[in-house]
TITOR-924051 format. One record per residue (C-alpha): residue in one letter; x, z, y; residue number from 1. Coordinates in pm, whole numbers, always signed. Each point is the difference from the previous one (the first is absolute). Layout:
{r A,{X,Z,Y},NUM}
...
This chain:
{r X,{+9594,-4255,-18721},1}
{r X,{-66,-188,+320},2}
{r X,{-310,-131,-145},3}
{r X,{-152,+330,-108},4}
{r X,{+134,+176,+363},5}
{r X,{-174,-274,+171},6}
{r X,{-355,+62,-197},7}
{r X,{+92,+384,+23},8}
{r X,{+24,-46,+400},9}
{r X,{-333,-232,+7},10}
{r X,{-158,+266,-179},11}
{r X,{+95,+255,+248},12}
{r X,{-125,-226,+259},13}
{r X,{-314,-52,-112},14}
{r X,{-13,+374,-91},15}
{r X,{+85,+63,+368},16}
{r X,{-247,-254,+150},17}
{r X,{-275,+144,-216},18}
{r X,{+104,+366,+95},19}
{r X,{-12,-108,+408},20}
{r X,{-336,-187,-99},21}
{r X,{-145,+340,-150},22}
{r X,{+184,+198,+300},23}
{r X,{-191,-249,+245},24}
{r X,{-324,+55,-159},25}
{r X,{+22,+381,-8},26}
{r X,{+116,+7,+396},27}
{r X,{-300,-224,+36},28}
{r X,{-256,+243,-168},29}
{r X,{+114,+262,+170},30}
{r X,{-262,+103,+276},31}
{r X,{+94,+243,+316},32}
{r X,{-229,+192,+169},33}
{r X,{+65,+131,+404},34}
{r X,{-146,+328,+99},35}
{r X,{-224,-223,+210},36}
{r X,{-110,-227,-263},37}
{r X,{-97,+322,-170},38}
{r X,{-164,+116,+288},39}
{r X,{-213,-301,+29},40}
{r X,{-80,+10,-383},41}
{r X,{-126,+411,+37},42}
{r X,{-260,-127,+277},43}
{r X,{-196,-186,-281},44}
{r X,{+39,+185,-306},45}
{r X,{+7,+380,+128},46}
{r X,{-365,+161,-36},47}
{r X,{+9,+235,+263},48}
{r X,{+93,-289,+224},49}
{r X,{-250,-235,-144},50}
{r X,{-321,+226,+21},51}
{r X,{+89,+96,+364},52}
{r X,{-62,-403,+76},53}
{r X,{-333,+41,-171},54}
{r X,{-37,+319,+189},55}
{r X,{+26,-255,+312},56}
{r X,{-179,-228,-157},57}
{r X,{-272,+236,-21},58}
{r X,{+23,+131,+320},59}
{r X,{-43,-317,+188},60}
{r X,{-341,-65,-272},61}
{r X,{-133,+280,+137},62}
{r X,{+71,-89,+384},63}
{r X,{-183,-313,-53},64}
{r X,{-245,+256,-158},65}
{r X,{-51,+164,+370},66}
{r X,{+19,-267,+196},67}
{r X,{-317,-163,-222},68}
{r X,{-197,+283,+194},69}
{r X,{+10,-135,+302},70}
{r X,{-210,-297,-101},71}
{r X,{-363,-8,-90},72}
{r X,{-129,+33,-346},73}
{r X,{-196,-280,-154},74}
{r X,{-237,+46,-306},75}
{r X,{-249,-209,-194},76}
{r X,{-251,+179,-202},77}
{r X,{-276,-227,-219},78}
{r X,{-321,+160,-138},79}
{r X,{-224,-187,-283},80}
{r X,{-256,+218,-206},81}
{r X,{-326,-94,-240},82}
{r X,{-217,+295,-118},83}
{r X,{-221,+37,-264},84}
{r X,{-349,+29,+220},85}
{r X,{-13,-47,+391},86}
{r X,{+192,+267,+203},87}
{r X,{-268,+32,+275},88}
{r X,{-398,-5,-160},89}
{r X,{-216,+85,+294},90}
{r X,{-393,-44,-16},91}
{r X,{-279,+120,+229},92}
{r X,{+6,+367,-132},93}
{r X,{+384,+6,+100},94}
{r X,{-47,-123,+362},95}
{r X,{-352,+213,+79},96}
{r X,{+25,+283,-235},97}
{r X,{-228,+147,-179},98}
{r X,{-355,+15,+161},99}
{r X,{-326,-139,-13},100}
{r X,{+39,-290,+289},101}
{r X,{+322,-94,-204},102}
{r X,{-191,-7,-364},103}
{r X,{-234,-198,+208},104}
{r X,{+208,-272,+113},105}
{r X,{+191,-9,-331},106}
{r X,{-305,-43,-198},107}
{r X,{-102,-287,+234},108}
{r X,{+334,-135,-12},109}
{r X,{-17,+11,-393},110}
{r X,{-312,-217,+56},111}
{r X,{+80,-259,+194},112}
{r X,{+381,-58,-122},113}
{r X,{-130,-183,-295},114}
{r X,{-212,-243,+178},115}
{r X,{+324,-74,+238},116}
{r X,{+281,+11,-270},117}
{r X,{+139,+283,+226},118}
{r X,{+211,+285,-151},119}
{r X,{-105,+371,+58},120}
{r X,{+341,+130,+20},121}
{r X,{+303,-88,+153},122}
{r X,{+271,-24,-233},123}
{r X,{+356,-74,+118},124}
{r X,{+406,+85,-90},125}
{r X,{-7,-96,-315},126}
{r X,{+313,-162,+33},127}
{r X,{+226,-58,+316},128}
{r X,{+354,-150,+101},129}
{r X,{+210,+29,+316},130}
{r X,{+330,-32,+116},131}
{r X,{+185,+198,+368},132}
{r X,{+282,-53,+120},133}
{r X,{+129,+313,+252},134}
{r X,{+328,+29,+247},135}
{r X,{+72,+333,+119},136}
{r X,{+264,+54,+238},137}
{r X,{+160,+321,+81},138}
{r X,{+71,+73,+364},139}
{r X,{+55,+367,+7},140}
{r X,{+99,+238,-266},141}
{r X,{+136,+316,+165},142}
{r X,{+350,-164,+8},143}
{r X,{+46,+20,-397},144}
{r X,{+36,-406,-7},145}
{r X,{+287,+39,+292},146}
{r X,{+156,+294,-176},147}
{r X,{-6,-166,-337},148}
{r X,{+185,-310,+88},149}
{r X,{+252,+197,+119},150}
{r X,{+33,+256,-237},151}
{r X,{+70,-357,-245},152}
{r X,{+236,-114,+269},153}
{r X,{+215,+347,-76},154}
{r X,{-68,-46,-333},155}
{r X,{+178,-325,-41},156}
{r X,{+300,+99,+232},157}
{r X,{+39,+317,-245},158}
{r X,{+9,-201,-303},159}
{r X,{+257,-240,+172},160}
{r X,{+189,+332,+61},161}
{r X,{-22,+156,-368},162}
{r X,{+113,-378,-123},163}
{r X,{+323,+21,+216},164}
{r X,{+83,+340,-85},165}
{r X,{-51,-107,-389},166}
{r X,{+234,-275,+59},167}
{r X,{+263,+174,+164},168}
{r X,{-61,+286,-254},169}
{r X,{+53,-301,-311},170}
{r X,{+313,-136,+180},171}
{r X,{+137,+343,+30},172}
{r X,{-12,+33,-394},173}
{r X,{+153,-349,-31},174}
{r X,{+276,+56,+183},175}
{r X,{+81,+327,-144},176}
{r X,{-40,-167,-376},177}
{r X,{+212,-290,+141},178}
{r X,{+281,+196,+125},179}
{r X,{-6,+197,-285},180}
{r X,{+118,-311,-201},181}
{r X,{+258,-83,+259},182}
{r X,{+150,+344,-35},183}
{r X,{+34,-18,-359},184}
{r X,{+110,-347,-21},185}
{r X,{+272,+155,+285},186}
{r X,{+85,+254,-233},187}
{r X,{+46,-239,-279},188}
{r X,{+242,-238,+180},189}
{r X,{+153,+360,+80},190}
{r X,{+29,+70,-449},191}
{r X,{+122,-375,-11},192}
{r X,{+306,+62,+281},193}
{r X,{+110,+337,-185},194}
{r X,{-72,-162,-389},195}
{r X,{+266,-277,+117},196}
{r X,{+261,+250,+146},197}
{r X,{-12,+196,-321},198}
{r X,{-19,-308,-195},199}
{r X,{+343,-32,+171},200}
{r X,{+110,+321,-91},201}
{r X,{-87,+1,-336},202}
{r X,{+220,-346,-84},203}
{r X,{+287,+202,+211},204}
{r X,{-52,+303,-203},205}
{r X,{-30,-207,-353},206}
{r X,{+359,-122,+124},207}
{r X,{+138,+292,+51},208}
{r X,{-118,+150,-288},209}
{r X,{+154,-320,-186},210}
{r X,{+343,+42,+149},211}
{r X,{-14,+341,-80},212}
{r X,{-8,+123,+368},213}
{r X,{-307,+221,-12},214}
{r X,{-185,+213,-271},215}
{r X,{-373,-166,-125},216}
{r X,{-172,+317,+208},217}
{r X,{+35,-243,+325},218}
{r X,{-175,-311,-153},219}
{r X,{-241,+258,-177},220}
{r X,{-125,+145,+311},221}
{r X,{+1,-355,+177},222}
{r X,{-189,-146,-259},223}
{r X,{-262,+282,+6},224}
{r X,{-61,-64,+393},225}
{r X,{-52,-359,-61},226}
{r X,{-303,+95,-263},227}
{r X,{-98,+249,+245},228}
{r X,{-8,-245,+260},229}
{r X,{-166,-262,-226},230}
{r X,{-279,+235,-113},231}
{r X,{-77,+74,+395},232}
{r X,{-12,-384,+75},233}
{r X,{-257,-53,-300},234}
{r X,{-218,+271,+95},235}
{r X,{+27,-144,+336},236}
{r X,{-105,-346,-111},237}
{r X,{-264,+175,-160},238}
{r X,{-153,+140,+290},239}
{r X,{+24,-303,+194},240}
{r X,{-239,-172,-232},241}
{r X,{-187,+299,-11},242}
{r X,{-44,-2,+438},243}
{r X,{-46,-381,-64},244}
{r X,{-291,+30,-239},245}
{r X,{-172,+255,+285},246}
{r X,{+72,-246,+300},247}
{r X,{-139,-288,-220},248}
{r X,{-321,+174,-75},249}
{r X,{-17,+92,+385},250}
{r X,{+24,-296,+84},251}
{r X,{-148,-230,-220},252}
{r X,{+304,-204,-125},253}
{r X,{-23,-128,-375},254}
{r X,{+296,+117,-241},255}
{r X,{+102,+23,-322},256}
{r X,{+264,+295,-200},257}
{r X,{+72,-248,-228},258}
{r X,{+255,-324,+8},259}
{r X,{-214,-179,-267},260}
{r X,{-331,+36,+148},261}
{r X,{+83,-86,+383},262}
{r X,{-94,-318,+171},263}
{r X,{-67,-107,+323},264}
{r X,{-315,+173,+101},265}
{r X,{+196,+342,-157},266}
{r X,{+331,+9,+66},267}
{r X,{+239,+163,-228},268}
{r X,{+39,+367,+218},269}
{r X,{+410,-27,+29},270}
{r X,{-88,-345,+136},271}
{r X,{-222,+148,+297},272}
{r X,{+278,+37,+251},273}
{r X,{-27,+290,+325},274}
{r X,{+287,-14,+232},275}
{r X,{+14,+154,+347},276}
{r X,{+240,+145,+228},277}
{r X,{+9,+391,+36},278}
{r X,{+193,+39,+309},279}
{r X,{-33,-250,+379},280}
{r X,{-316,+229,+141},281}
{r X,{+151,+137,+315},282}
{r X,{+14,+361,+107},283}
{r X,{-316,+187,+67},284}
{r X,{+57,+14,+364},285}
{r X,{-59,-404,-3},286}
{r X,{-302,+84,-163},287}
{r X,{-146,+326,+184},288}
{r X,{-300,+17,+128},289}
{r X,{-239,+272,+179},290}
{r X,{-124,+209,-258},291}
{r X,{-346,+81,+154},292}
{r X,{-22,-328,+91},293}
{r X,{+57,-115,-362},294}
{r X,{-250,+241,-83},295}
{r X,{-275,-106,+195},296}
{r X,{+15,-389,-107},297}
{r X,{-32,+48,-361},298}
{r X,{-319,-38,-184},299}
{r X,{-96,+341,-108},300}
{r X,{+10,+83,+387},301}
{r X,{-197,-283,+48},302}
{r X,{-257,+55,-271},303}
{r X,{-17,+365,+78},304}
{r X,{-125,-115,+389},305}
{r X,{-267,-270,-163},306}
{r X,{-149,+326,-189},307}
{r X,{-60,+170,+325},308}
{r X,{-153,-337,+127},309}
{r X,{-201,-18,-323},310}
{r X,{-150,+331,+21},311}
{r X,{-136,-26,+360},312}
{r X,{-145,-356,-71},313}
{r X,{-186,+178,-315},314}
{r X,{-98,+277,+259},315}
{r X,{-180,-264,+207},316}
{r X,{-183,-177,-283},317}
{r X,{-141,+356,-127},318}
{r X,{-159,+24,+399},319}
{r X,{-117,-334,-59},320}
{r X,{-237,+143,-265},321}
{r X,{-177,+172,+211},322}
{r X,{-50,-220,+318},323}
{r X,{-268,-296,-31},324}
{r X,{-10,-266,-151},325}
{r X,{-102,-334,+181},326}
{r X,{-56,-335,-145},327}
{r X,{-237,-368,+26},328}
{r X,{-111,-219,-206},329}
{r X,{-133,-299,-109},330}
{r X,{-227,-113,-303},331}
{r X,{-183,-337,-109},332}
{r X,{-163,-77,-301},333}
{r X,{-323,-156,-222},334}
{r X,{-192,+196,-145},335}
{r X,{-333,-119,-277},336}
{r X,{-203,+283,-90},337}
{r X,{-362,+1,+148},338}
{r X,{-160,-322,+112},339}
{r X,{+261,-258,+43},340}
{r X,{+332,+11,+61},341}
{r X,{+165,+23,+345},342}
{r X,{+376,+101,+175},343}
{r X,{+28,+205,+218},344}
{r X,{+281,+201,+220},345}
{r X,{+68,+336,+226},346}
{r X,{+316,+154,+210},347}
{r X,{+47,+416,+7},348}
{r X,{+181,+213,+116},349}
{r X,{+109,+289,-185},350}
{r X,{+136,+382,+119},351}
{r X,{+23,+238,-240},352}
{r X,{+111,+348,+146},353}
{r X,{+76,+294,-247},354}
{r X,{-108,+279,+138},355}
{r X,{+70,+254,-276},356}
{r X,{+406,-107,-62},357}
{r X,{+158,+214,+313},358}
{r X,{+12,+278,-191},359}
{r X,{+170,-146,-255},360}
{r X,{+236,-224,+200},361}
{r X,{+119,+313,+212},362}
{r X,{+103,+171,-311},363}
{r X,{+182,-333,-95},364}
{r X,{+144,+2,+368},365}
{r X,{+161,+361,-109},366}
{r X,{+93,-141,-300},367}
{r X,{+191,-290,+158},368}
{r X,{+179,+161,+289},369}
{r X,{+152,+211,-245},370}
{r X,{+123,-285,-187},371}
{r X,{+163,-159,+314},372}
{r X,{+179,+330,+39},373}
{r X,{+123,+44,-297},374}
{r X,{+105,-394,-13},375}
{r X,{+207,+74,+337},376}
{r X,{+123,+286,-112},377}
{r X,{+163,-228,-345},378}
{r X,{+102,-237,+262},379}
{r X,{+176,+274,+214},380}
{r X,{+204,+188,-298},381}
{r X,{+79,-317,-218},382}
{r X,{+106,-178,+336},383}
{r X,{+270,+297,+16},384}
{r X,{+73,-3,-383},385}
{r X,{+52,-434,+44},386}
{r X,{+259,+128,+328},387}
{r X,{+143,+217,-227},388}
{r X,{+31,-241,-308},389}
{r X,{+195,-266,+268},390}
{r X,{+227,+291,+104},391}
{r X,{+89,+35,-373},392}
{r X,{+21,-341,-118},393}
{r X,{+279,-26,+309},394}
{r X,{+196,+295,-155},395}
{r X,{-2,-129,-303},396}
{r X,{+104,-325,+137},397}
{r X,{+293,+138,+202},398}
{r X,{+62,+280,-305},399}
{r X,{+52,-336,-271},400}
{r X,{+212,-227,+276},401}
{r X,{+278,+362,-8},402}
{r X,{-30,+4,-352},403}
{r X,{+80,-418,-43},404}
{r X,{+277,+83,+253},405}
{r X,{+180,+285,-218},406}
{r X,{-106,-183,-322},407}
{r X,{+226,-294,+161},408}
{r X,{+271,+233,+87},409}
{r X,{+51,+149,-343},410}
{r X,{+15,-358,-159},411}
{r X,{+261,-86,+218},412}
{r X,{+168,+331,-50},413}
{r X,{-64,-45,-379},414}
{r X,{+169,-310,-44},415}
{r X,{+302,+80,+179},416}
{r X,{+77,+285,-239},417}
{r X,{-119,-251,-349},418}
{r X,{+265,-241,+146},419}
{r X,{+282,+304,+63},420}
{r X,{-102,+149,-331},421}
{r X,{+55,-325,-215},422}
{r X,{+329,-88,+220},423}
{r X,{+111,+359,-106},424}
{r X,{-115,-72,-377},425}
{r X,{+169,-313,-10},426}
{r X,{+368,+174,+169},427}
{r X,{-121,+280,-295},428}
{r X,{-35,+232,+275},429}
{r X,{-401,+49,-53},430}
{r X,{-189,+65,-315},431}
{r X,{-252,-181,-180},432}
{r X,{-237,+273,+26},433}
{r X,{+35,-5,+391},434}
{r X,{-29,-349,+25},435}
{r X,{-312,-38,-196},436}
{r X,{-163,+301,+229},437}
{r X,{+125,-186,+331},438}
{r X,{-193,-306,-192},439}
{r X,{-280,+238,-97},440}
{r X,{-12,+90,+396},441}
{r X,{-10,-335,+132},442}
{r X,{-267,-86,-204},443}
{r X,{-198,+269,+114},444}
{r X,{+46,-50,+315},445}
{r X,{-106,-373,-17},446}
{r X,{-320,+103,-129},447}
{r X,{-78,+253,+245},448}
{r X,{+130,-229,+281},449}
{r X,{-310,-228,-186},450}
{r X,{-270,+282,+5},451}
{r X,{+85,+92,+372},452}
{r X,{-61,-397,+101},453}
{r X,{-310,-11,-191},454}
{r X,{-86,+320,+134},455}
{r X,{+58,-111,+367},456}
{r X,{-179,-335,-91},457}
{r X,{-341,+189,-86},458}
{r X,{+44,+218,+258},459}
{r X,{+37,-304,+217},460}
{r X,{-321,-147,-136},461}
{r X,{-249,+317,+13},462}
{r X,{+103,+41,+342},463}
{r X,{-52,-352,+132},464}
{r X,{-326,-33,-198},465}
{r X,{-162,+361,+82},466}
């Protein structure tokens, strides 16, 4: 018997070792995720977020775009031709015309050329090559090249603007997915507390029934809770993979439903760990600041003044149509073509005025101031609609901080009366029914204690990050 108990205990060592081993190399798998690691992971893989950097991206192309104006344009341009029969055939007919001292002198002409070996036409461009090479360098253009280059300047701060506001739009929706985890997770530690209390119950009330002390109806009903309770912690687990699978997709993170199919690069989804604490934010006074002048540093405020800017730059490049246009230039180059070849070169100037455009640009003047107006006028009335979004992202603020404080108060006020109740049920002054209502109570008020913290902890967020 010693021999056997001594295998039987070496067996349930190496049983044990192997279990720790397996233990070891789940902990080990397990991966956790901070709501700023998941921040940092949404910067990459969100779309909105991504295409507003190539929106910069762009933006800065075409700033480079402008600022290529201000320097002259170079070009090359290279001719070569061969025809078929001379391009230029001119005899003596051609030069004098048609009369008799011309038929004359082309009939002596005609006579002599022979004797000479002397053609009686001149026949040339038959074929031809050249090559130019021009400079032309702008030094007035009514103020469009000016204009321009700062119209891309706006353009690139405005894309820099729509990026931040799409990241601080993405982490918004991160958060709110992450704490949505947290609360459920918070609401299934809550199930677990109450599932072990009426796991308690329940072997007291099997007892009792056993000793004859109670009827069955009192195990019955606990009994019941317990697969009430269980049913609500499943379809909570259930959710929380659900939220997972929507954060993981937001923000890129690999993952798998499945035990058997999970490996490193996707992590079985219970695996993916999200822990964070709901409450240690402060009161909103620590955290209050002046609404208007919240309102006036955010980016819509700031985009909707760059629109005003943009519109009066555009105003100036439409006058720049119509004033003139003033520009030199350069140009060398060989040219073959008639006789032999030679290079050759020759400065200009250049002023072109349009003289027929000032109708048109005063109409496009019109067309423009009205556009400025109207782009002050959006900057006016959504400057007061931004005021009055930071007055009511503080109400809400201050609203969800009374409503964390009450939601504390009835916890504490519900567990008091769950630990009277079951004193009482345990004297057999209380009944089962109240006790597992006082339990029913607590639990509620645990998970709206949760809500109000998460509630407080987004209101927290919008209002720092408006």
């Amino acid at each position: 018997m010693r021999i056997k108990n001594k295998h039987i205990i070496s067996i349930a060592a190496a049983v044990a070792w192997l279990l720790a081993g397996t233990t070891g190399l789940q902990a080990q798998s397990r991966l956790s995720l901070s709501l700023g690691e998941c921040l940092g992971m949404a910067s990459s893989a969100d779309v909105s977020v991504r295409n507003a950097a190539l929106d910069v991206s762009s933006a800065r192309a075409r700033k480079q775009e402008a600022l290529a104006e201000y320097f002259p344009t170079v070009s090359a341009t290279a001719l070569g031709f061969h025809s078929l029969d001379p391009l230029l055939d001119i005899g003596v007919i051609d030069i004098l015309g048609h009369s008799d001292m011309a038929w004359t002198i082309k009939n002596y002409v005609d006579g002599i050329a022979p004797q000479y070996d002397l053609p009686t036409h001149y026949r040339t461009l038959q074929y031809g090559y050249g090559a130019t090479v021009s400079v032309t360098q702008p030094i007035f253009a009514g103020g469009r090249i000016v204009s321009g280059n700062r119209l891309a300047s706006l353009g690139i701060e405005a894309a820099e603007l729509q990026k931040a506001i799409a990241v601080r739009d993405s982490g918004l929706e991160i958060e709110r997915k992450y704490w949505q985890i947290i609360s459920l997770k918070s609401k299934v530690e809550t199930l677990d507390k109450a599932l072990e209390m009426l796991t308690r119950l329940s072997e007291d009330a099997a007892s009792a029934v056993s000793a004859g002390l109670v009827s069955d109806s009192d195990l019955l009903q606990v009994n019941l809770k317990v697969n009430e309770l269980k049913s609500k912690r499943l379809q909570a687990v259930s959710g929380i993979r659900l939220l997972k699978m929507d954060l993981f997709n937001s923000i890129g993170q690999d993952y798998s439903v499945t035990s058997l199919c999970a490996d490193e690069s996707a992590p079985y989804i219970d695996d993916i760990d999200l822990s964070g604490a709901l409450g240690g934010r402060g009161s909103p006074g620590s955290h209050y600041q002046d609404e208007e002048g919240s309102a006036s540093a955010t980016a819509e405020t700031r985009l909707l003044g760059l629109q005003v800017r943009a519109k009066e730059l555009e105003k100036k490049m439409a006058v720049g149509e119509a004033l003139p246009t003033v520009a030199l230039g350069g140009m060398y180059g060989y040219g073959h073509y008639i006789g032999d070849g030679a290079a050759n070169g020759a400065l200009y100037a250049m002023v072109k005025i349009p003289l027929s455009d000032w109708g048109k640009t005063s109409k496009k003047i019109i067309r423009y101031n009205n556009e400025i107006e109207k782009a002050k006028n959006e900057e006016e009335y959504l400057g007061e609609m931004l005021v009055l979004k930071s007055r009511k992202l503080w109400l809400d603020l201050t609203t969800a901080w009374e409503e964390k404080s009450i939601a504390e108060e009835s916890v504490s006020i519900a567990e008091d009366s769950l630990m009277k109740i079951e004193a009482n049920y345990k004297a057999g002054l209380s009944t089962l029914s109240e006790l597992l209502q006082a339990e029913t109570s607590l639990r509620q008020s645990q998970d709206a204690l949760t809500d109000a913290l998460i509630s407080y902890r987004e209101s927290l967020t919008a209002w720092q990050n408006q």
